[in-house]
N, C-alpha and C positions, 0 to 999 in steps of 0.2 A: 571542566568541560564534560558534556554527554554525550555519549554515542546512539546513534544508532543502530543496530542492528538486523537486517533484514535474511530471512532465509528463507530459499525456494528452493524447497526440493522436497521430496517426503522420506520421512524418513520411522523406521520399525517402532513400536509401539515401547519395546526396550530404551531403545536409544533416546526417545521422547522423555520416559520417565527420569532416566540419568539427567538429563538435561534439564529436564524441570528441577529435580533434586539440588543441582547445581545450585540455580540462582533461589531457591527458596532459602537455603543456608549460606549463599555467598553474596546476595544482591539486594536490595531494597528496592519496591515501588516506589519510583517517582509520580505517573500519572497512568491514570488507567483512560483510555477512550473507547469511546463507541464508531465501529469505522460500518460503511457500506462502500463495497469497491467493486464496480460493472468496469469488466475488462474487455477490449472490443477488438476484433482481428482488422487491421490495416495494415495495408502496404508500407512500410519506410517508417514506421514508425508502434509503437504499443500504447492505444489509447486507454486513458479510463477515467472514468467519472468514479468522483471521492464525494462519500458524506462522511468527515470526521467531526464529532461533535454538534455545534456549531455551524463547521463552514462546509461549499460545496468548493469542491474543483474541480475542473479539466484540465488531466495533466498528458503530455505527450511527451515519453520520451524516446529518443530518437536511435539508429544504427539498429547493432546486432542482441539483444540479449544476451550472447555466451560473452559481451565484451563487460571489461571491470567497471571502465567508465563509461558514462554515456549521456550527451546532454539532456536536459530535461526541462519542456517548459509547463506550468502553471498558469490557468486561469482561475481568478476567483471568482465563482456567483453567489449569489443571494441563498439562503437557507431553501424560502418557498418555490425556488425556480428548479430544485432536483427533480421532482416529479416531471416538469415538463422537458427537461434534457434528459430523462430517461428515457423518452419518447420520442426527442429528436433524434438519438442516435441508436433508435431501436429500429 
């Protein structure tokens, strides 16, 4: 099974290197990607438009941020339709 791992926060340029040190010597690449992630201020919810690889999405997910869990829904578009929902939601 894979995990995940997501972290938001910033953290000292020390503590970056340990941590990089970490999985250089403890972890293997599985897949490296190419992301673009426009992140949009709304009410109820944290919008944002994804180009990973490949594919686009609009993903919304919902509640508070500081919460652990939080629903999360996914659209998929088309490749050449990012540019123009860069512009719808600009």
């Amino acid at each position: 099974m894979l995990y995940e791992i997501e972290v938001r926060n910033f953290i000292k340029v020390d503590s970056f290197k340990k941590l990089d040190n970490f999985f250089q010597n403890n972890a293997k690449i599985v897949k490296i990607e190419k992301q673009e992630i426009i992140r949009y201020n709304t009410k109820g919810c944290d919008l944002k438009l994804k180009q990973e690889n490949d594919v686009v999405k609009i993903v919304c997910q919902s509640s508070s941020a500081i919460q652990e869990i939080r629903p999360e829904m996914e659209v998929v578009a088309d490749k050449k339709d990012f540019n123009n929902l860069k512009f719808i939601f600009s």
